[in-house]
KOLSEBA-84212 format. One record per residue: x, y, z of N, C-alpha, C in turn. Coordinates in steps of 0.2 Angstrom, whole numbers, plus 5000, padded with zeros to 4 digits. Example, Ala and Ser with C-alpha at 12.3 -4.5 7.8 and 13.67 -1.06 7.14 Angstrom:
<atoms>
506649725039506249785039506649845039/506449895035506849955036506450005039/
</atoms>
This chain:
<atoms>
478150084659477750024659478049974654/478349924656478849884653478249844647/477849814650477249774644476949824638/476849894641476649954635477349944630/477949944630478549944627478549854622/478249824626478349764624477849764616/477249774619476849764614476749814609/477249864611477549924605478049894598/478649854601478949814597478649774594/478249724598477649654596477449664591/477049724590476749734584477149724577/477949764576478149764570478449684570/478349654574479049604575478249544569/477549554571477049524570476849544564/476849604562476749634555476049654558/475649714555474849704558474149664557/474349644551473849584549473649534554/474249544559474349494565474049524571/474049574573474049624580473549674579/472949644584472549704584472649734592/472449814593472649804597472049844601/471649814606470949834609471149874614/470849924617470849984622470349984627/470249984632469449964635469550034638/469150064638469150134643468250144647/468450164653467550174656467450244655/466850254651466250304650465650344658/466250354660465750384666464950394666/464550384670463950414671463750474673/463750534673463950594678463350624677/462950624684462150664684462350764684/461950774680461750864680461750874687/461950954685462150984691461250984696/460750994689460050994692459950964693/460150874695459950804693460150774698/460450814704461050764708460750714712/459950704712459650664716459150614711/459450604705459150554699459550484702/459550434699459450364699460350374695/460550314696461250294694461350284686/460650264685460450254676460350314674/460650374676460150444671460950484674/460750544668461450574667461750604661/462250584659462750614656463250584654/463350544651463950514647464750534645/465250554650465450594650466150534643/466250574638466750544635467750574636/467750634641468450644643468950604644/468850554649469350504652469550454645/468950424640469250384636469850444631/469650514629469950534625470750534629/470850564634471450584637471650494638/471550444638472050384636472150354633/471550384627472050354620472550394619/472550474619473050514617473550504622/473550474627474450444630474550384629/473950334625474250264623474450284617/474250324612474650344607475250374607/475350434614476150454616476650394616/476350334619476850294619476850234614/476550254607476850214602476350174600/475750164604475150124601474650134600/474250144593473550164592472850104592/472550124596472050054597471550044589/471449984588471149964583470149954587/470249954590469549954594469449994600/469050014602469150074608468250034611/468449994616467949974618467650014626/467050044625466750084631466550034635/466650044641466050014646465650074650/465250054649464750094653464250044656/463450094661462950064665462450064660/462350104655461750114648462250114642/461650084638462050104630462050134630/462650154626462950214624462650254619/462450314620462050334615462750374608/462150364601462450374596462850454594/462550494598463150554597463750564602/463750514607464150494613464850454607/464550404604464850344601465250404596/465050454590465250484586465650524588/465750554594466050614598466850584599/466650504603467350484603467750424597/467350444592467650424585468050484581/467750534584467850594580468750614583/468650604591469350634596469750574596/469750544594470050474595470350444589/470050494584470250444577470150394576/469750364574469350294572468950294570/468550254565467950244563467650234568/466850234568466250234572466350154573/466150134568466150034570466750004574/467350074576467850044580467750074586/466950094588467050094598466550064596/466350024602466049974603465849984613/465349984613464849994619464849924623/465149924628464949864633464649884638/464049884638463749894643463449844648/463149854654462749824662462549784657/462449724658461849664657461849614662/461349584662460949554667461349474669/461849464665462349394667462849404662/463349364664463949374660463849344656/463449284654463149244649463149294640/462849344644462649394639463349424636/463749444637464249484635464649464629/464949394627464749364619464149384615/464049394617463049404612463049464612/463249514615463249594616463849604612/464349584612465249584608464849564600/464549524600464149494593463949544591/463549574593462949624590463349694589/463849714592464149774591464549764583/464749694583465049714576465749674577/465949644583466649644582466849554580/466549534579466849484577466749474566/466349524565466349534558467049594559/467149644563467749694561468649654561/468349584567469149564567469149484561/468749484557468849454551469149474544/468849544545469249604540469949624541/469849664549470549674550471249614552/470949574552471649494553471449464548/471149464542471049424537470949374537/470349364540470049274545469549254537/469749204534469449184530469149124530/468749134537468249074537467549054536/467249014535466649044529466149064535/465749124532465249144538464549124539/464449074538463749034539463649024546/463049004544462749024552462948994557/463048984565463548964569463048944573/463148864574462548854580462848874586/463548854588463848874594463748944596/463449004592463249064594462349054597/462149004594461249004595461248954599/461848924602461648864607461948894614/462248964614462448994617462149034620/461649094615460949124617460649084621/460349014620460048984623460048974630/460848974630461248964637461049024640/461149074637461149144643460449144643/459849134640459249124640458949084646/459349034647459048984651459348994658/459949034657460249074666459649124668/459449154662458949204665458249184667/457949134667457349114665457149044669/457849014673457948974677457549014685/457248944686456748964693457048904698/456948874698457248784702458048804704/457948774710458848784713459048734716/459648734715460148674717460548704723/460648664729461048704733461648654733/462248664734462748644736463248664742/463348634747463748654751464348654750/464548704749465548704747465848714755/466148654756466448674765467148664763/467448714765468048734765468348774770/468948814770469248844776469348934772/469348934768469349014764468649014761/468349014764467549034762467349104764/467649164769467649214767467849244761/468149244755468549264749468149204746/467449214742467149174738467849174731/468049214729468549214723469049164723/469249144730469549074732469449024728/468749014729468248944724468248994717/468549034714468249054708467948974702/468548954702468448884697468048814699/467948814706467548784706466748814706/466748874707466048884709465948904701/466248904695466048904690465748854686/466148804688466048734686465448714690/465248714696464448704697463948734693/464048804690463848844688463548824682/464248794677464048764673463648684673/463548664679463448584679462648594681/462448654684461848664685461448684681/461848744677461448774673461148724667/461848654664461448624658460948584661/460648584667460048544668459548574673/459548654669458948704670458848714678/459648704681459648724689459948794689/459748824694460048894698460348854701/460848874704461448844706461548914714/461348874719461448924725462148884730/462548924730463048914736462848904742/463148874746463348874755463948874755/464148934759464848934761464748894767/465348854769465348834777465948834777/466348884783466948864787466948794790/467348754788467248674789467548714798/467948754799467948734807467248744810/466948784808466248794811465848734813/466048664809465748624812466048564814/466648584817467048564824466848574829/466848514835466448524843466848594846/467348594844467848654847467248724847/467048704840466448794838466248794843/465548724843465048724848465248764854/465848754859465948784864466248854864/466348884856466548934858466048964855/465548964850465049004847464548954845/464148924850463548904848463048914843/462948974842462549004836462948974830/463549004828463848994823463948904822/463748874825464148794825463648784823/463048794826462048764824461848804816/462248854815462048874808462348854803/463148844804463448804799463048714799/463048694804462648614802461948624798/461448674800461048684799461048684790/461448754786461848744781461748694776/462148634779462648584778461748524777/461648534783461048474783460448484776/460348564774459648584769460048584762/460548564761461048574755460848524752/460848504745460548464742461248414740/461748444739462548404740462848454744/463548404743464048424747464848414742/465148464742465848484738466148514747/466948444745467448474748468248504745/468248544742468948554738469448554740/469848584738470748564738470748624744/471448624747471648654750472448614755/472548674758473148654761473248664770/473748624772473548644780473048624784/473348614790472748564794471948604799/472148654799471348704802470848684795/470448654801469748644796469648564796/470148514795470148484791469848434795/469548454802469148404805468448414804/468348494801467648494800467548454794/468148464790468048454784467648354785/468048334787468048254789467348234792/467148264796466248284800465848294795/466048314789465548344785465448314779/466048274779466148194773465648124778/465648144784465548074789464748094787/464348144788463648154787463448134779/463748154774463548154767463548074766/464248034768464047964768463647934772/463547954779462947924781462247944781/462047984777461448004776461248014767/461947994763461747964760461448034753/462048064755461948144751462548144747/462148184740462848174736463248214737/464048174738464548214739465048214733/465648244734466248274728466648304732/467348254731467948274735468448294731/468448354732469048364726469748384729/470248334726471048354731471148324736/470948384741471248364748470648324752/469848354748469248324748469248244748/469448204744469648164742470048104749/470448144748471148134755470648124760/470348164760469948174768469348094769/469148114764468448044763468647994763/469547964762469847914762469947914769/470247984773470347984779469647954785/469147984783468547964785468147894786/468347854778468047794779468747774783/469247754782469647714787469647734793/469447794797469047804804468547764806/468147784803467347744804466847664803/467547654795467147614793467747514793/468247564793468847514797469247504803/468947564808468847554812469647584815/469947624812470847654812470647724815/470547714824470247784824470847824824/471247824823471947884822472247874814/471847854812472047854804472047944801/472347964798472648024796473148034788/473348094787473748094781474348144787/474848094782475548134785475448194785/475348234782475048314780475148334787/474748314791474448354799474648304802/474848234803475048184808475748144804/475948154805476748124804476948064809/476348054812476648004818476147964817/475547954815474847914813474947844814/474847804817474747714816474347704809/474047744806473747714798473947774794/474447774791474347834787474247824780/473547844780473347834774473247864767/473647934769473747964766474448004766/474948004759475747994763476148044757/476448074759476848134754477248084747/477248094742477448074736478148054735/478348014734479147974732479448034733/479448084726479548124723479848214729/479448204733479148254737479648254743/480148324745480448304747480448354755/480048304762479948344766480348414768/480048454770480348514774480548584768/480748544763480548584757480048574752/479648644753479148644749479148674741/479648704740479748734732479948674726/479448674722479548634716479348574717/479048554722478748484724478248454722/477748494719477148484718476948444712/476648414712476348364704475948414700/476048444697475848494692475548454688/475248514682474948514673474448424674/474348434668473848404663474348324665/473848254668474148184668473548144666/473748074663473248034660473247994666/472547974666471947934672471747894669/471847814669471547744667471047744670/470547724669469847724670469647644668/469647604673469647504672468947474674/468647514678467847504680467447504677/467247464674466447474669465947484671/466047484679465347494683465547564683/466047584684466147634689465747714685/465347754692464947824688465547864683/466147884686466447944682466647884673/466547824675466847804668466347814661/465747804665465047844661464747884661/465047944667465048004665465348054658/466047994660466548034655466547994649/465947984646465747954640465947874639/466247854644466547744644467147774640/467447834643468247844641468647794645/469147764642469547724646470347764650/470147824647470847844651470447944650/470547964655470648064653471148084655/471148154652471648184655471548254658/471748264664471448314670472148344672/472148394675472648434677472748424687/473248434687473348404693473748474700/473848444705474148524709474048474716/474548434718474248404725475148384727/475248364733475848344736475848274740/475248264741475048204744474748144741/474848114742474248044738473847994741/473647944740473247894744473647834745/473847814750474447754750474147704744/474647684743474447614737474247554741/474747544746474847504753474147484753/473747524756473347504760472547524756/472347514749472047494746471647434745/471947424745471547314747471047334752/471147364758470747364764470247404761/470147464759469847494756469347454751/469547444747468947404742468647344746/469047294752468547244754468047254755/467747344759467347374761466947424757/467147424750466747464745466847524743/467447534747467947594743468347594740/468047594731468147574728468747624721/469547604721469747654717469947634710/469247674708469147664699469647694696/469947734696470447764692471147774695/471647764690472247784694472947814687/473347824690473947844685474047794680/474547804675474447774671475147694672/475447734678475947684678475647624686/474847644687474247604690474547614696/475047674700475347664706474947724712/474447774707474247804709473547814711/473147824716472347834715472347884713/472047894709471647964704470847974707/470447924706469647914707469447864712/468947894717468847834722468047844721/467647784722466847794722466847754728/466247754730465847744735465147684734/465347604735464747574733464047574737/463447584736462747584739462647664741/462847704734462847784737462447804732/462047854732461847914726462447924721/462947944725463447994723463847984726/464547964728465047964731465647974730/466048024725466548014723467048084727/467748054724468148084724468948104720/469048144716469648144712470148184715/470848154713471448194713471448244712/471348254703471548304701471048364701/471248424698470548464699470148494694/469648434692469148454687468848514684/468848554691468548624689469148664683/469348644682470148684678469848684669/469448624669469448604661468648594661/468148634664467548634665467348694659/466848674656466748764650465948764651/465748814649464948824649464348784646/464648754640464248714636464748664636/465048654639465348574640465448564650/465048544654465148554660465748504661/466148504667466448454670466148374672/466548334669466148254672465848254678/466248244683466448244690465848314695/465848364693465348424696464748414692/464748384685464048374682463548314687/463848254688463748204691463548244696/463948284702463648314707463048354706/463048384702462348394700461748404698/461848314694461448274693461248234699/461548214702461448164709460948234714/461348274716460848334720459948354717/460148354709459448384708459148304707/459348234711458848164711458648154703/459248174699459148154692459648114689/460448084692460848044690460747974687/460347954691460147874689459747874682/459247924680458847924676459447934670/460047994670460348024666460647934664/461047914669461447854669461147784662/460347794665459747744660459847744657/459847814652459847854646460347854641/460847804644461547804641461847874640/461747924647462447984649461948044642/461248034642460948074637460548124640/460348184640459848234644459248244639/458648274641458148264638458148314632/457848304627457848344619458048424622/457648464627457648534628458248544631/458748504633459248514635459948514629/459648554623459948554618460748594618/461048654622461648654621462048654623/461948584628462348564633462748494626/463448514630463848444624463548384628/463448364635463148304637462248284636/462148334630461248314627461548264622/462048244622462048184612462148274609/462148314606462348354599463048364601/463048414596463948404592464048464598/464848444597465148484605465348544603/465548604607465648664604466448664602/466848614601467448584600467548574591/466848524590466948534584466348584580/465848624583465848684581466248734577/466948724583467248804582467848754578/467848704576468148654570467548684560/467248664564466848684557466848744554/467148804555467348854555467548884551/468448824552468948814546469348884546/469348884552470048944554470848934547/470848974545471548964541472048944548/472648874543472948864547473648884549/473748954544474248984544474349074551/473649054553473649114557474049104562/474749124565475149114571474949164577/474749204575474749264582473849304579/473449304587472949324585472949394591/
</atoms>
């Protein structure tokens, strides 16, 4: 194993003051012989499998500084000593991860075991230990995922809605945009082909449940993706949200498509399309990058982190994102929105608030006389965190839970109990973990 060899030299190359090195091993559950028909929480803590992989991660020249267990129960205290005792370690270096009720908790649980006191000792983190609100605004957060009753539904219509881990970073960024305003946060998967006429004749059932879905969903998210299956459902499903007046969020190709849509419908370009899928389109309003060079696809893509001028002082994301006159958002797309044919678009209130810095690019389009109507290039879920939600999926929902405009009134403020969210007005977990005063000399942690 090439990376075990790596991190064998690492360590001398860093000296250990630098290099701690954690071991996760699982603590089996294993019911008595008399017991085979007890509950999956009773049994036997079996500590074998952890001893036999330290003793081969030591064969190969690494001894762990922390030996963390996972198990289904805490671990109990002669289980904890037994693998202190075979393992070589002090006791405050195994550490019990066990089952809790949201990942929220698992910070809070790592807290309580001791390890963020143990790696201040052994890295020589000389930063003052006063009490940290970022940890108690934190509880509060995993508090509030547990204790939350009201739900948000969103319809995610996409084409890999089988494999929810597909959306992992968007469905986290809802996650977090519901949770700071005391939503549960329920999914809707829809196969955007499912709500093509095509379905209708071939699975009825399936076509009336996906709209059905789509209809009881409080918004609508259409994210990124590639290739043209789906991407009439997808446009169906942009065409309802605008004309009924539902909050939507187009992220990517999302975007792409809601551009495709109003110049169908609302300019009246019934074969308007993006080169993507039509290369022969009378309106192409959507067109592969200067840069971008057809037929190969390797290394063509607009990558990393790019600034966004934000010019609209009406516009929602410019007061979402606090009246920033410019962010900066990570991007992954090959296609763009013509610049060309822009003009026509705003005549009719499709409106693009943001764009690249060299003003050649749409980044953000809105939608005027709408709850909620946006769409962005890049893809905000990337830089979305739990107590700082993303602008763009917060806005979604806020608009879904019929709370946007009040948030808007309030100058972009949430009400006092919404205290550890960075969009209540308090200090962000940025300059929390600022106050801290990490020495500036630590290079390798």
């Amino acid at each position: 194993m090439p990376f075990i060899e790596a991190f064998r030299q690492f360590q001398f190359k860093v000296k250990r003051e630098n290099f701690c090195n954690i071991h996760v091993s699982l603590v089996p559950l294993v019911p008595g012989s008399a017991s085979l028909k007890q509950p999956s929480t009773t049994g036997e803590q079996k500590t074998k499998p952890t001893q036999n992989s330290v003793r081969e991660l030591r064969g190969l020249g690494l001894s762990p500084d922390l030996i963390v267990c996972r198990c289904t129960t805490p671990m109990e205290k002669a289980v904890k000593e037994k693998i202190s005792m075979f393992c070589h370690v002090e006791p405050e270096q195994v550490i019990c991860v066990y089952d809790v009720c949201s990942l929220y908790r698992v910070p809070l649980l790592l807290e309580a075991e001791g390890v963020v006191g143990y790696f201040k000792g052994r890295l020589n983190l000389n930063y003052e230990a006063k009490p940290r609100k970022l940890l108690s605004k934190w509880r509060e957060m995993a508090d509030r995922y547990d204790r939350t009753l009201e739900i948000c539904s969103i319809a995610l219509v996409g084409k890999y809605t089988k494999l929810s881990d597909s959306y992992a970073s968007v469905i986290k960024a809802l996650e977090h945009s519901a949770l700071a305003i005391h939503q549960k946060l329920e999914v809707k998967y829809i196969d955007s082909a499912d709500l093509e006429l095509a379905r209708q004749e071939e699975d009825p059932v399936k076509y009336h449940e996906a709209w059905q879905n789509l209809c009881s969903a409080n918004g609508v998210l259409v994210p990124g993706g590639f290739g043209v299956r789906g991407t009439e459902g997808k446009i169906l499903a942009i065409a309802w949200a605008r004309k009924q007046k539902k909050p939507f969020l187009g992220v990517c190709l999302g975007m792409q498509l809601a551009v495709v849509e109003f110049a169908r419908n609302e300019l009246n370009w019934s074969d308007a399309n993006s080169t993507e899928f039509d290369a022969n389109t009378s309106y192409p309003v959507v067109i592969d990058m200067p840069e971008h060079n057809p037929g190969d696809m390797g290394g063509t893509m607009r990558l990393g982190k790019r600034t966004t001028i934000l010019k609209d002082k009406n516009s929602v994301l410019w007061k979402l994102y606090k009246e920033s006159d410019s962010i900066e958002e990570r991007h992954r797309h090959r296609y763009e929105v013509n610049p060309e044919m822009k003009k026509s678009f705003e005549e009719r209130g499709l409106r693009f608030v943001g764009q690249d810095v060299e003003g050649e690019r749409m980044e953000i389009v809105e939608l005027d006389d709408h709850p909620y109507f946006v769409g962005v290039q890049y893809h905000p879920e990337f830089t979305s965190r739990p107590m700082k939600p993303s602008p763009p999926y917060f806005g979604l929902a806020l608009a879904a839970a019929g709370r946007l405009q009040c948030y808007l009134e309030k100058g972009c403020r949430l009400s006092p109990r919404d205290t550890y969210s960075d969009h209540s007005g308090s200090s962000s977990p940025d300059s929390e973990i600022v106050d801290m005063k990490l020495p500036t000399n630590l290079t390798h942690v």
